[in-house]
C-alpha atoms as one frame of an Amber mdcrd trajectory, in Angstrom:
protein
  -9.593 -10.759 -41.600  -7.225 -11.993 -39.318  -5.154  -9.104 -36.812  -1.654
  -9.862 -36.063   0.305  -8.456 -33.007   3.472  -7.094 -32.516   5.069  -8.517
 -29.222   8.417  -6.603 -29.250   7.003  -3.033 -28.528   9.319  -1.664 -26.304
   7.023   0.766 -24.184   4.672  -1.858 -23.976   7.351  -4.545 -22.709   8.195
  -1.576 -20.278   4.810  -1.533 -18.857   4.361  -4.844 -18.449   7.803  -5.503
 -16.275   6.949  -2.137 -14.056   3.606  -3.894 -12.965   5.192  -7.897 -13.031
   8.364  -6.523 -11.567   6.251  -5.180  -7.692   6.029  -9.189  -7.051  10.054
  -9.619  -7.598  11.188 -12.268  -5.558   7.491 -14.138  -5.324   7.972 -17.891
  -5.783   5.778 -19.795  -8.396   5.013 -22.711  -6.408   3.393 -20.383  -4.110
   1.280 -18.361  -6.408  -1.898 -20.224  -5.318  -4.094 -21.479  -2.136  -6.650
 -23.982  -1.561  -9.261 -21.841   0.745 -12.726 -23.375   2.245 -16.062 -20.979
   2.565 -17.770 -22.825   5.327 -21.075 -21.628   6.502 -22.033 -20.964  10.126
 -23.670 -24.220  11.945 -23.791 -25.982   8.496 -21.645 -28.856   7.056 -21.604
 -27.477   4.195 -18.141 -26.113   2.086 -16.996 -24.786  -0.899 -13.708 -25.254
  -1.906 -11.436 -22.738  -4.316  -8.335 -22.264  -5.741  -7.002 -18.324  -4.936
  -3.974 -16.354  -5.142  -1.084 -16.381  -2.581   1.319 -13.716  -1.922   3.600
 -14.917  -0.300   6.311 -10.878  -0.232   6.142  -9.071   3.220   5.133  -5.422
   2.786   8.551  -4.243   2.714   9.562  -6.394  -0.054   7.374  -4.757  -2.407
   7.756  -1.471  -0.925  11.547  -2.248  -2.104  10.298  -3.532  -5.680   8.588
  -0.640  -5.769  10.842   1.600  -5.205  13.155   0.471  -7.465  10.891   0.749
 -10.191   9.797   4.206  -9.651  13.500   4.660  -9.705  13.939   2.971 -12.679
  11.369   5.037 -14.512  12.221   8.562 -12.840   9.212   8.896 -10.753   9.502
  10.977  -7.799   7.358   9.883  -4.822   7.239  10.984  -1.399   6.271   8.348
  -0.036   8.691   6.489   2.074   6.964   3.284   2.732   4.163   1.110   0.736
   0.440   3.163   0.688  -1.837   0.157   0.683  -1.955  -2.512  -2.481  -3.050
  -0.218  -5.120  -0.607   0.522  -8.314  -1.388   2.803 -11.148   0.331   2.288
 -14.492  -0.250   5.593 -16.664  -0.340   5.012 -20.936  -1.237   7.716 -23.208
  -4.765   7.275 -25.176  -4.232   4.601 -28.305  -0.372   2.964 -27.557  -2.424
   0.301 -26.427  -3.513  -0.041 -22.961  -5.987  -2.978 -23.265  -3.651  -5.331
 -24.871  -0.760  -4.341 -21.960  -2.899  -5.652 -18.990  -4.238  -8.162 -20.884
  -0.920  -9.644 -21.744   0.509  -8.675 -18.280  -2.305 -11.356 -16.727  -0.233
 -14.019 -18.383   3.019 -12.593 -17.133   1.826 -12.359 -14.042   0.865 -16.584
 -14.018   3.687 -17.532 -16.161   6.465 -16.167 -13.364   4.386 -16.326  -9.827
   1.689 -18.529 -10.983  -0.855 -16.011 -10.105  -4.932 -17.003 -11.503  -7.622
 -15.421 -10.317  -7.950 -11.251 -12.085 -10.905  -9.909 -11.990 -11.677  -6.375
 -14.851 -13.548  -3.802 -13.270 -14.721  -1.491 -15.841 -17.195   1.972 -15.926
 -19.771   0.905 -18.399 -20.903  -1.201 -20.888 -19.197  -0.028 -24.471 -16.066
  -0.138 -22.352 -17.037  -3.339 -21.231 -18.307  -4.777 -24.280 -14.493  -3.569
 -25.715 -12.619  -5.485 -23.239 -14.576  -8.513 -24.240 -14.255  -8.154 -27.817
 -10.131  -7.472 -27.001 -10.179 -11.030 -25.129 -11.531 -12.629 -27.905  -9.536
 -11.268 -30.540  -6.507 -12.042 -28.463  -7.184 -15.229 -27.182  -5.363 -16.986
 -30.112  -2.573 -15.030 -30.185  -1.915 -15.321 -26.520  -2.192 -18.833 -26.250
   0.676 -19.125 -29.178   2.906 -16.620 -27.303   2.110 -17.977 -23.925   2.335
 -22.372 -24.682  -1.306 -22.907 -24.573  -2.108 -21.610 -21.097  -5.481 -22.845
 -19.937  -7.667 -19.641 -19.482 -11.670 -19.201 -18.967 -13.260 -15.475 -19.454
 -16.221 -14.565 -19.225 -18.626 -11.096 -18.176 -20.197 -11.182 -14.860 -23.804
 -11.898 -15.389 -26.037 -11.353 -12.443 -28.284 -14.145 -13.692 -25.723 -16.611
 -13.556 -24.331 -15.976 -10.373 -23.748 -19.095  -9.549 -20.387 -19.017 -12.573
 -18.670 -16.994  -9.475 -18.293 -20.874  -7.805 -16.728 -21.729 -11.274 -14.100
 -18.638 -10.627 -13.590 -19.829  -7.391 -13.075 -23.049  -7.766 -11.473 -23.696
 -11.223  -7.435 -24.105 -11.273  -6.969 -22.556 -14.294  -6.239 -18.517 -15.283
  -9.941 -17.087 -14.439 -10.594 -13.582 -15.871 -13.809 -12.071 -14.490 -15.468
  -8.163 -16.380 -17.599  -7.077 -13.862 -19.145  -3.263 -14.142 -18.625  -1.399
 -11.257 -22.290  -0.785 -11.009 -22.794  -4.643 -10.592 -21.504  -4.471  -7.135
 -21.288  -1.150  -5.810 -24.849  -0.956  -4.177 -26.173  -2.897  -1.130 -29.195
  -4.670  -3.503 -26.871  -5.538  -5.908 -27.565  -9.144  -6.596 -24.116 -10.190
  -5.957 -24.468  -8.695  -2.354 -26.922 -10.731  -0.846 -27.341 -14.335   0.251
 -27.727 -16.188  -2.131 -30.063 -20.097  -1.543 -28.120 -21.343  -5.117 -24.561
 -20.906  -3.163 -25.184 -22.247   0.034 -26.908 -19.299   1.164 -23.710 -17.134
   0.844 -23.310 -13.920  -0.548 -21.606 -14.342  -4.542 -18.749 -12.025  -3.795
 -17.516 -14.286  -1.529 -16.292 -16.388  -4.124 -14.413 -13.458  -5.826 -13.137
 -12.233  -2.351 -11.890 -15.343  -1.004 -10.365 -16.250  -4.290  -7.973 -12.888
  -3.547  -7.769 -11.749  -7.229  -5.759  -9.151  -8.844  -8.111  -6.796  -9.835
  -7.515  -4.452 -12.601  -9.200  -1.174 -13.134 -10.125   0.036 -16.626 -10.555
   3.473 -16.818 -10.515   4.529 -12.968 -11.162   8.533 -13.987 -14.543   7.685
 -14.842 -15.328   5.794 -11.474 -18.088   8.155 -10.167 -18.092   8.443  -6.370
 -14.728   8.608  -4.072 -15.926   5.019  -2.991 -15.798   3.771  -6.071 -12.172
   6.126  -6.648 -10.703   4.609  -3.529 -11.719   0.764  -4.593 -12.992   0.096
  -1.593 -12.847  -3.536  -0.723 -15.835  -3.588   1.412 -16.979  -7.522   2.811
 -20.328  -7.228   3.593 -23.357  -4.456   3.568 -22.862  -3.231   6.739 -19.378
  -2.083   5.589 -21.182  -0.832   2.543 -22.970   1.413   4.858 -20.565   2.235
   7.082 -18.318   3.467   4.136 -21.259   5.569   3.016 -21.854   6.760   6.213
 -18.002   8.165   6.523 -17.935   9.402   3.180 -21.092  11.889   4.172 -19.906
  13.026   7.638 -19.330  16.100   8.048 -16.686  15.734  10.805 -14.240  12.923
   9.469 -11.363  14.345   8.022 -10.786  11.039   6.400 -11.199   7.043   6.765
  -9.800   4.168   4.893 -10.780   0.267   4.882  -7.513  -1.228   6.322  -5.604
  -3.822   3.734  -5.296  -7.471   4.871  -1.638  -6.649   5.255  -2.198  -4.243
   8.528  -1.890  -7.036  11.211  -2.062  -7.103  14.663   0.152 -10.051  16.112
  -2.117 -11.444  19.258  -1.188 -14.594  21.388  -3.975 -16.245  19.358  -2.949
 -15.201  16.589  -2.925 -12.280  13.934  -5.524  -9.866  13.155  -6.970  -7.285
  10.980  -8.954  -4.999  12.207 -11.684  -3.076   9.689 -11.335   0.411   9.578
  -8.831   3.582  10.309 -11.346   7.018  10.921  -9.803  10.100  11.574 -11.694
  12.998  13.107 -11.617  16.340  11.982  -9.855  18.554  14.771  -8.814  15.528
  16.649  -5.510  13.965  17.062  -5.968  10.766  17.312  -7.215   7.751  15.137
  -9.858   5.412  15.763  -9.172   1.776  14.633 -12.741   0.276  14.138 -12.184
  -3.240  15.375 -15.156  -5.135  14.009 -18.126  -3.816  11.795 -21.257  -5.583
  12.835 -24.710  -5.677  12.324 -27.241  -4.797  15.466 -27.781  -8.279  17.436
 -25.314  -9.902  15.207 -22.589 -11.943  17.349 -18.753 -12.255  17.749 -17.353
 -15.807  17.608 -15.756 -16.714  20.370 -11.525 -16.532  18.178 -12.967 -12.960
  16.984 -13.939 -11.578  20.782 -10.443 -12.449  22.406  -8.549 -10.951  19.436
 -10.382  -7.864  19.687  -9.582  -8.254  23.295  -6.057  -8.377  22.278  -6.052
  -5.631  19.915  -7.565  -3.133  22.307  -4.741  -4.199  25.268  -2.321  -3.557
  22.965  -3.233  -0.099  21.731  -4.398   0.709  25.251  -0.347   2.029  25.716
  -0.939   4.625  22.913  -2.383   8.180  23.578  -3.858   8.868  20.269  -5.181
   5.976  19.152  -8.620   4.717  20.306  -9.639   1.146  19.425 -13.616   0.812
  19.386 -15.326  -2.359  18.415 -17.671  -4.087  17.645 -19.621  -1.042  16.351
 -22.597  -0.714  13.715 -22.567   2.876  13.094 -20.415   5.899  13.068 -21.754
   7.271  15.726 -20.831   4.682  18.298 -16.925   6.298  17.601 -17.877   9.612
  19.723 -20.782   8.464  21.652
C-alpha cells in the first residue's frame, strides 16, 4: 500500500512559514560553516560542515514579532527570550509531517543542514522513524531530490556523530533525551574512537536546529528548559542550581549574549540569580578543579569582569567549579 500526501493543507502551510519565516532575511549562501575540533597539544582535527546564522538578535526579534502579529498572539515580551520557538498543533492535524517538511524548507531557502529530533521515548521515537521513512519518497519528489541521511542515535555507533558532522548534505539525527541527559551517558565522555573527544561535540559544533517532539513529557525542568550544557561540569553545575534552595533562578546564557573585548567577543556561561538579592551573577567560566584557562580565555575574562566592574548589581565570578564559590 502506498500513502499519498496532501501538500496544499493550509494550516499546515501556515505552520511551516511561522517557523521558516523567524530566519527572514537569512541569506542561502550563508546557511553553512566549515568548523575544525582540534584537540589540546595534539595535531590532530576534525573537520565539519555546520549551520550559520548569519540575523543579529534584533532581526529575528523583528521576524518574530511580526509573526506573532500575524497570527494574533499576544506576548509581553518586548525583545527576543533566548533561541527557543514553540509552534502549538492540536493532537492528529499532523504535527510530525509539519516539522518534518519544515527541515526541507528550512535548507531549500537558508540552506540550513544539520537538525537534530529530540524525542521522550522510544514508541515516540520509533514513530518519528517510521514517519521519515514513509516520507522520504514523497519529499524528495516535492523537494528536487535533496540529498538527505537519517538515522537514530545509537550509542554503539558513536562514532556516525563524525558522519553528522562532517557530511554536506541535510543530516537528521533522533536522539532520546535520555541518551544524553546524564553525566555517564556514553555520548558524554571522551571518547579514544574520536580523537579522544567527547561525541556531542560533533552535534554541538555542527550548531543544529534542534527540534523537540513532545516537550510536555520532558521530565525534569533541565530537560524543560533544553539546556545546552558543553561539558559535565556544566551538567553538574546545572544540577546543582536546579536543587538550591536559595537561587531564585539561573539560565545557561545563548551564544548570542556577547561581550565585545579588545580581543575579541565573548560568552560567558551562566546568569544565577539569588533569592533576596538584587543583583545577578554572570558565571564567567565553568571549570573543573585543577583544570586550566588558556591564555585568549584568561584576558577575556579579564575583560569581561573590567567591564561589569561599573555596574552595582551585577557580580562577574569566574572561573568557578561549584555554586558555592558565587557567595563564598
Amino acid at each position: 500500500m502506498k500513502l499519498h500526501f496532501d501538500n496544499n493543507q493550509e494550516y499546515q502551510i501556515e505552520a511551516i512559514r511561522a517557523i521558516t519565516d523567524i530566519f527572514e532575511g537569512q541569506p542561502l549562501s550563508g546557511g553553512d560553516f566549515e568548523f575544525s575540533l582540534t584537540g589540546a597539544g595534539t595535531l590532530l582535527s576534525e573537520n565539519g560542515i555546520g549551520n550559520k546564522l548569519s540575523l543579529t538578535e534584533d532581526q529575528i526579534w523583528n521576524n518574530v514579532e511580526r509573526i506573532q502579529q500575524y497570527n494574533e498572539i499576544k506576548s509581553e515580551n518586548t525583545e527576543l527570550q533566548g533561541m527557543n520557538f514553540s509552534a502549538e498543533m492540536e493532537t492528529g492535524t499532523g504535527k510530525t509531517y509539519v516539522y518534518l517538511r519544515t527541515i526541507y524548507e528550512l535548507n531549500k531557502l537558508y540552506g540550513f543542514k544539520k537538525f537534530v529530533i529530540v524525542v521522550p521515548s522510544i514508541a515516540i521515537r520509533e514513530g518519528v522513524l517510521k514517519n521519515l521513512q514513509i516520507t522520504h519518497e514523497y519529499f524528495q519528489t516535492l523537494y528536487d531530490k535533496a540529498q538527505i541521511t537519517y538515522e537514530v542515535y545509537d550509542s554503539k555507533k558513536v562514532s556516525n556523530l563524525r558522519g553528522f558532522a562532517c557530511n554536506n548534505a541535510i543530516q537528521i539525527l533522533v536522539i532520546n533525551i535520555d541518551s544524553f541527559a546524564k553525566d555517564e551517558n556514553i555520548i558524554n565522555k571522551p571518547n579514544d574512537k574520536l580523537t579522544g573527544k567527547r561525541p556531542i561535540e560533533f552535534l554541538q559544533s555542527s550548531n543544529p536546529i534542534v527540534i523537540v517532539d513532545e516537550p510536555q513529557n520532558m521530565e525534569t525542568d533541565i530537560r524543560k528548559n533544553l539546556i545546552p550544557l558543553d561539558s559535565s561540569v556544566e551538567n553538574q553545575f546545572a544540577r546543582d542550581c536546579e536543587s538550591h534552595e536559595n537561587i531564585e533562578f539561573f539560565f545557561k546564557l545563548p551564544s548570542l549574549f556577547r561581550i565585545n573585548t579588545p580581543i575579541g567577543t565573548y560568552n560567558p556561561d551562566w546568569a544565577v540569580v539569588f533569592t533576596g538579592e538584587k543583583k545577578v551573577y554572570f558565571v564567567a567560566e565553568t571549570k573543573s578543579d585543577g583544570q586550566e584557562l588558556r591564555p585568549n580565555e584568561q584576558m577575556k575574562i579579564d575583560c569581561g569582569r573590567a567591564h561589569f566592574k561599573q555596574f552595582e548589581n551585577v557580580r562577574f565570578s569566574g572561573p568557578i567549579s561549584s555554586v558555592s564559590e558565587l557567595t563564598g
